[in-house]
C-alpha positions as CSV (number, residue, x, y, z in Angstrom):
1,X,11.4,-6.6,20.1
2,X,14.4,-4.0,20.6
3,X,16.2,-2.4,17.8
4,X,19.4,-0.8,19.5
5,X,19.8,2.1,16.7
6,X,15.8,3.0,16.8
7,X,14.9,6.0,18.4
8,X,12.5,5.5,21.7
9,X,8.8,7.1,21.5
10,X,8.4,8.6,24.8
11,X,4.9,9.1,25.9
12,X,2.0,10.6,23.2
13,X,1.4,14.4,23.7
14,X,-1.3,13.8,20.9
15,X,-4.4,16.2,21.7
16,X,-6.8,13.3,21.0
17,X,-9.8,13.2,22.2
18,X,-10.4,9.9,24.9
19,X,-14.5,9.5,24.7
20,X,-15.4,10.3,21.5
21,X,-14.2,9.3,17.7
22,X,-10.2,10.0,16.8
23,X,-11.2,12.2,13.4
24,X,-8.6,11.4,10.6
25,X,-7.0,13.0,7.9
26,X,-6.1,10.7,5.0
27,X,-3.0,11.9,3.1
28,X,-3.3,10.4,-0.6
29,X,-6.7,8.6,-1.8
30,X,-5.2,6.3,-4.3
31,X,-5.9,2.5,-3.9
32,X,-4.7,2.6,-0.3
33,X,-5.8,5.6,0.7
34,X,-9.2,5.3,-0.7
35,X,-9.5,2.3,1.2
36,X,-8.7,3.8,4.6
37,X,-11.1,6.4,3.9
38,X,-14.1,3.5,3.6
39,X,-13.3,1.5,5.8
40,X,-12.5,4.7,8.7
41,X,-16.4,5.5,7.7
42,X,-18.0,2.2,7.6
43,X,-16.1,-0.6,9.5
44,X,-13.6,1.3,12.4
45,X,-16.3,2.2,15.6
46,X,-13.7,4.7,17.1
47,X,-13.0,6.9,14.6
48,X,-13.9,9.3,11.7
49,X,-13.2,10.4,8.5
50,X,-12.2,14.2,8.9
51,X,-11.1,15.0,5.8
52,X,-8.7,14.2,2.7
53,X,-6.0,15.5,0.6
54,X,-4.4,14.4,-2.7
55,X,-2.1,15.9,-5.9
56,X,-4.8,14.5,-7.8
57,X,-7.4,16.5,-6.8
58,X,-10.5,14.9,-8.8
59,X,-9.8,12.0,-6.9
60,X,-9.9,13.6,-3.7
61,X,-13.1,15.4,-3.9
62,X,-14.4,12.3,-5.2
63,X,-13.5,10.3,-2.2
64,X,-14.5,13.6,0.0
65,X,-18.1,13.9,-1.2
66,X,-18.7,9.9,-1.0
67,X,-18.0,10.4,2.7
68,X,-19.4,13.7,3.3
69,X,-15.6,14.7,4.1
70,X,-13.6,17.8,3.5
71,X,-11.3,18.5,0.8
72,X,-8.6,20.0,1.6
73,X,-6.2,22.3,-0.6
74,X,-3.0,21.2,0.5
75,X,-1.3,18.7,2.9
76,X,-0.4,21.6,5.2
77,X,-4.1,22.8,5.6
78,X,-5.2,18.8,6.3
79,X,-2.2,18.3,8.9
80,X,-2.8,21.9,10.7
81,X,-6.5,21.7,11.1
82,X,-7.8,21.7,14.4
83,X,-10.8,18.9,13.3
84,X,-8.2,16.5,12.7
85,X,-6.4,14.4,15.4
86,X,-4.5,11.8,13.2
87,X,-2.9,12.0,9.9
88,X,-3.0,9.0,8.3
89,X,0.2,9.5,5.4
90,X,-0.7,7.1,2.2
91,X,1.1,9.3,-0.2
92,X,4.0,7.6,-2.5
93,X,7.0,6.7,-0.3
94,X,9.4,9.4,-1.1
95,X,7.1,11.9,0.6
96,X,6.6,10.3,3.9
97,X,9.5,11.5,6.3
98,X,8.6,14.9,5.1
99,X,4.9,14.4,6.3
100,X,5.5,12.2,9.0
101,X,8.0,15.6,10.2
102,X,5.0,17.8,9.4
103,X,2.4,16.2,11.6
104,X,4.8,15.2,14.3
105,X,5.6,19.3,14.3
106,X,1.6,19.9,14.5
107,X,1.4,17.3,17.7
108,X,-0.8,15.1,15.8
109,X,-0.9,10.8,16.1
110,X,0.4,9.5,12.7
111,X,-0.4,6.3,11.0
112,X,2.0,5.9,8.1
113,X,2.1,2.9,5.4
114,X,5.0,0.8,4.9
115,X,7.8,1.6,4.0
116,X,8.5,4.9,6.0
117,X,11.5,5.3,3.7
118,X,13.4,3.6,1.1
119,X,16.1,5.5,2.4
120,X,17.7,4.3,6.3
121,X,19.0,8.0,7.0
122,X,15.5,9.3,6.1
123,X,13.8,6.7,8.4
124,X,15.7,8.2,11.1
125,X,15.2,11.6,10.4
126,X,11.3,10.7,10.6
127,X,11.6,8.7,13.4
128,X,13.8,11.5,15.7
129,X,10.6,14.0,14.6
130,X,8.8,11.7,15.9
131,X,10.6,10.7,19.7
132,X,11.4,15.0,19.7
133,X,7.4,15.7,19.6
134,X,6.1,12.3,21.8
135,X,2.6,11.6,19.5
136,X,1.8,7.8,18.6
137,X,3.6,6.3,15.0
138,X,2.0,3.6,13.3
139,X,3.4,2.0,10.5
140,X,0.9,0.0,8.4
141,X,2.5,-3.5,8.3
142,X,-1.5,-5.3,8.0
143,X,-0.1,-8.7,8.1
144,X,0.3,-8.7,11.4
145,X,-3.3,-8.3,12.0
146,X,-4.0,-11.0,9.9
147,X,-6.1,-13.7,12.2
148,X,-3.9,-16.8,11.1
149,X,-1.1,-15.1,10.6
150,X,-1.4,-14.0,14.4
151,X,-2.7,-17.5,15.2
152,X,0.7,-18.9,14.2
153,X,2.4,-16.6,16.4
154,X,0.2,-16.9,19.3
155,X,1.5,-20.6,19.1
156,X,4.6,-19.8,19.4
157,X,4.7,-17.4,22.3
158,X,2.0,-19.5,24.4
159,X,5.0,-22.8,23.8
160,X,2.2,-24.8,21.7
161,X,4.9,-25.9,19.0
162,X,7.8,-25.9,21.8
163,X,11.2,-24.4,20.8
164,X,10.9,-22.8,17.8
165,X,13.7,-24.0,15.6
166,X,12.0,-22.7,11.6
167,X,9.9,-20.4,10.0
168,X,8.6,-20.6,6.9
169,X,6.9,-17.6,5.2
170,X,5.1,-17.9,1.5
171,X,4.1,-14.6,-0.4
172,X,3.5,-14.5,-4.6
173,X,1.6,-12.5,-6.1
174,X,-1.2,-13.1,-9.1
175,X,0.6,-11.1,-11.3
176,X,3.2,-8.5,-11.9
177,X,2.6,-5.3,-11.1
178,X,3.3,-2.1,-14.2
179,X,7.2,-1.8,-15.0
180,X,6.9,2.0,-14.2
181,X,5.6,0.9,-10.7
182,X,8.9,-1.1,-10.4
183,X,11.0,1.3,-11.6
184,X,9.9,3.5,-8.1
185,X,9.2,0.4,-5.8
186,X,12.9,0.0,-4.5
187,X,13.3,-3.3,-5.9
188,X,11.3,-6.5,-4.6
189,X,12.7,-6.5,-1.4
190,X,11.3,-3.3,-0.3
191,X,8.3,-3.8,-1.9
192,X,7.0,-6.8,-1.7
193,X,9.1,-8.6,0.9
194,X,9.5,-5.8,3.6
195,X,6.3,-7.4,4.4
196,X,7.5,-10.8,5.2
197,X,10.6,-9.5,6.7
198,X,8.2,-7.7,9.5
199,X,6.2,-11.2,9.4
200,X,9.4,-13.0,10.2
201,X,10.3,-10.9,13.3
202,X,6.9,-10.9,14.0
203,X,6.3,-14.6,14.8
204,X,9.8,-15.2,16.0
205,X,9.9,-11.9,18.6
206,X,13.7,-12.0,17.5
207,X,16.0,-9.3,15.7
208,X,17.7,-10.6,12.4
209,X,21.3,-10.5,12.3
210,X,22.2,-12.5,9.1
211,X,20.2,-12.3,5.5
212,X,21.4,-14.5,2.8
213,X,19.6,-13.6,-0.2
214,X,19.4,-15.1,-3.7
215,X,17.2,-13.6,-6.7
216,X,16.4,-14.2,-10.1
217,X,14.2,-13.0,-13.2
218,X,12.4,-15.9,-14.6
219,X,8.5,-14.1,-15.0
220,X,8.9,-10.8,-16.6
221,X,12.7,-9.5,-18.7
222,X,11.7,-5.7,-18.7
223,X,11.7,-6.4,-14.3
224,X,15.5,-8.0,-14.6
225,X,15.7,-4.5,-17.8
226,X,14.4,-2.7,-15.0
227,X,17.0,-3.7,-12.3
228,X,14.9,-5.9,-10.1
229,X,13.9,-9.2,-9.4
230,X,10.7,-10.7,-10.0
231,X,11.9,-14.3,-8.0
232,X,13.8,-14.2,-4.8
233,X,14.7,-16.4,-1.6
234,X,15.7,-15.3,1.4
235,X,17.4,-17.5,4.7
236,X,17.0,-15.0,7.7
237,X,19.4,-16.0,11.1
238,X,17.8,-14.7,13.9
239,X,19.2,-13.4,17.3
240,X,17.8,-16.7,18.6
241,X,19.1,-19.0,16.7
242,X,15.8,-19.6,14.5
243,X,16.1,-19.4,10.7
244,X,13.1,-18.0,8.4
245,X,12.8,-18.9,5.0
246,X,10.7,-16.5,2.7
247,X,9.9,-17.5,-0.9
248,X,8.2,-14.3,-3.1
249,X,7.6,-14.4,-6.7
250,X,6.0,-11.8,-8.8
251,X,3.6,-14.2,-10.5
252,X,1.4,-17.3,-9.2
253,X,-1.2,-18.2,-12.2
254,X,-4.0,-19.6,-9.2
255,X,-4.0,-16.4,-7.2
256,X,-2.5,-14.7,-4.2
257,X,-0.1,-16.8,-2.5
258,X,-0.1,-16.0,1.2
259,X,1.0,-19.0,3.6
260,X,3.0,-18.6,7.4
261,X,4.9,-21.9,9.1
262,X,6.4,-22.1,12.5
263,X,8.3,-25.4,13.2
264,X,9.3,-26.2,16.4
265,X,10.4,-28.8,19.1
266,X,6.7,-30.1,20.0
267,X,5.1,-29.7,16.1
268,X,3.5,-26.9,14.1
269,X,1.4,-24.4,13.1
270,X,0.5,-22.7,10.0
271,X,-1.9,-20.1,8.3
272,X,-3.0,-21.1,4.8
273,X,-4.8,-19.6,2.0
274,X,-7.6,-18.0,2.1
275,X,-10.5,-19.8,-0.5
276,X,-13.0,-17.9,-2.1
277,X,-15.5,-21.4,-0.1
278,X,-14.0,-24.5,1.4
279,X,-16.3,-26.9,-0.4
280,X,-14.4,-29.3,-2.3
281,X,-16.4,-31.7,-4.6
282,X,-14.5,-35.1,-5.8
283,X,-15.6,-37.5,-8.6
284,X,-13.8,-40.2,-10.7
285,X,-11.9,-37.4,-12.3
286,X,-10.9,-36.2,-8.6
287,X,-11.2,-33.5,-6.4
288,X,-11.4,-29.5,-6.7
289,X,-11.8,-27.3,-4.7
290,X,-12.3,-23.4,-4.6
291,X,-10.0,-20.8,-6.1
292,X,-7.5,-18.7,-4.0
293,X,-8.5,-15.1,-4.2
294,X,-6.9,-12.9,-6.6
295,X,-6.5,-9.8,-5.5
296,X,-4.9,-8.4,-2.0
297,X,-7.5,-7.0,-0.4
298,X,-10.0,-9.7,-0.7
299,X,-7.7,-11.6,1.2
300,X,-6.5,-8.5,4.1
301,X,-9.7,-6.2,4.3
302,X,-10.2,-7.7,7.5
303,X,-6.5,-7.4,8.6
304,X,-7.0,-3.6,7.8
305,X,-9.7,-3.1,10.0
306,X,-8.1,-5.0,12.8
307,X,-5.1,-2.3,12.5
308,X,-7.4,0.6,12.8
309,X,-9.5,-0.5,15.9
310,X,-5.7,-1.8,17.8
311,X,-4.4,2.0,16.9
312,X,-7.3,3.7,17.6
313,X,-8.0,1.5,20.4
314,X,-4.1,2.7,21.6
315,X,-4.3,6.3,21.1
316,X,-7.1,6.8,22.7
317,X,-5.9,5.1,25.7
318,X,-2.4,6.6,25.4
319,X,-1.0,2.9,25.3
320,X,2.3,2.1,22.7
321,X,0.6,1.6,19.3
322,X,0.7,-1.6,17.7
323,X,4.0,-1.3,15.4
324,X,6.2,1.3,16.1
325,X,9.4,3.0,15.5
326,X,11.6,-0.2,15.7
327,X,8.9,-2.1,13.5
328,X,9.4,1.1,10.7
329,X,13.2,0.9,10.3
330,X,13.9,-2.7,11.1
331,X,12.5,-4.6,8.3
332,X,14.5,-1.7,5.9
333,X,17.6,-2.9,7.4
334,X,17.0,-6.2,6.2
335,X,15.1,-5.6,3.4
336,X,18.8,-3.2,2.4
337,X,20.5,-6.6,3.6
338,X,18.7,-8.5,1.0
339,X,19.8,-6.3,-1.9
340,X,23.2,-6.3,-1.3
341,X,23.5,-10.2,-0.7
342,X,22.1,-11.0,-4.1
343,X,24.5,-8.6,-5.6
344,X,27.8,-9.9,-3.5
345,X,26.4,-13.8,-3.5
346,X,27.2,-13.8,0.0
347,X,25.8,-13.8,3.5
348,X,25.4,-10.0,4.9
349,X,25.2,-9.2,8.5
350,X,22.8,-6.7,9.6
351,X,25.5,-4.5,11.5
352,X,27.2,-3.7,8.3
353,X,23.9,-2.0,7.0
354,X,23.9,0.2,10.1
């Protein structure tokens, strides 16, 4: 993938070590960043849990002493120290350029979680601190880790389904998340959808030119009170002619809604949902089957820890890592697309978002 306005990593300058464990720093131990911090310790070979920082410091020395990590006092102290070798940034979203310039300044790898701004001017302030110092950028777009997800893809670049002519991308969640979380999200599209947006350029290996976006509140008034949307569709034209079609709602009542369709000249391929078993019994009354899983990360753990070995896996090595600068500010362009077609009801190329 290219992104002409992205700024070019040159080659990591990261002090890592090459034969033994990459020791991380998590930045911010709320539900993400508690979750990197378990799964760096328990499930991710080549590397170790260094040490943690939050704002909310009972959490962090909770998270510290259940990994026998240190607690540091301050983001600074975490990003200077000399036991860590990557900062991993899961702080709340307006904070990220700022750290990502930090840790870029201190020569250290970064692996940052989506978005790196809600802001596109931020992005590439980040993202020149990152080409100017030369260390590995990650940003944490799971999906793609995903093994059907990637399974999709794979049959699309290896010509399985032929010329790909549609793709289809599904994505509602169980519920709704708090109104003051939406009131700081960016809106749906940055949120939630930035995700499928990545997923769409993912499978296709093709830019986005054209988003045509149309949005609604039919789950939740205070969202719409709010200035969002909590129901959205989305018709991606990509630079190769293929069109994506993304569907997102804030609310599915049977669980979390995760599905991935390419269509092409020789047939298909898709990823469906995960199911908590695939038994399915059927009587006179009919069939059932087993219940979609509810909650996020009992359908992406795994997706997580695929990231962390493929980063670690290209740090260590000094290889590109997996999703880079292009990946960070590319899915904001169209996710900023998005936004402003719903409010103009009308097609918006992606060269007049920048």
């Amino acid at each position: 993938m290219t992104e002409t306005n992205a700024p070019k990593t040159s080659a990591p300058k990261t002090s890592a070590p090459k034969t033994s464990a990459l020791r991380v720093g998590v930045l911010g131990v709320g539900r993400i960043g508690s979750m990197h911090a378990d799964l760096i310790t328990a499930q991710v070979p080549g590397a170790t849990l260094a040490g943690v920082f939050d704002v909310y410091d009972e959490g962090a020395a909770a998270v510290a002493s259940r990994h026998d990590a240190r607690h540091f006092a301050s983001a600074a102290e975490l990003i200077g120290a000399d036991e860590v070798d990557v900062v991993a940034i899961c702080t709340s979203t307006d904070t990220h350029v700022e750290l990502i310039e930090q840790a870029a300044a201190a020569g250290k790898a970064i692996f940052c979680e989506k978005p790196v701004s809600l802001d596109l001017a931020q992005v590439d302030r980040g993202l020149a601190a990152v080409e100017a110092a030369g260390v590995p950028f990650h940003v944490g777009f799971n999906r793609r880790f995903d093994a059907g997800h990637r399974a999709v893809r794979d049959a699309v670049l290896d010509g399985t389904v032929g010329e790909l002519r549609q793709v289809r991308i599904t994505s509602r969640d169980p519920e709704p998340p708090p109104i003051s979380y939406v009131e700081v999200s960016g809106g749906i599209f940055l949120d939630m959808t930035i995700h499928d947006f990545d997923m769409a350029r993912y499978v296709t290996e093709s830019e986005v030119v054209e988003v045509y976006a149309k949005g609604a509140v039919l789950v939740d008034p205070a969202i719409g009170e709010a200035g969002d949307y909590d129901t959205v569709s989305i018709m991606l034209t990509h630079e190769n002619g293929t069109i994506s079609m993304i569907d997102n709602c804030r609310q599915a009542v049977y669980g979390y809604d995760q599905r991935v369709e390419a269509f092409g000249a020789n047939g298909m391929a898709s990823s469906e949902n995960h199911l908590d078993n695939y038994t399915v019994t059927r009587t006179a009354d009919g069939a059932r089957a087993a219940k979609v899983p509810f909650f996020f990360l009992e359908r992406y753990i795994p997706s997580y820890v695929n990231q962390w070995n493929e980063f670690v896996a290209a740090v260590t090595q000094d290889k590109p890592t997996p999703i880079g600068a292009a990946d960070g500010r590319a899915p904001l362009l169209i996710g900023l697309a998005a936004g402003l077609s719903v409010a103009e009801n009308r097609p918006i190329a992606i060269s007049e978002i920048g």
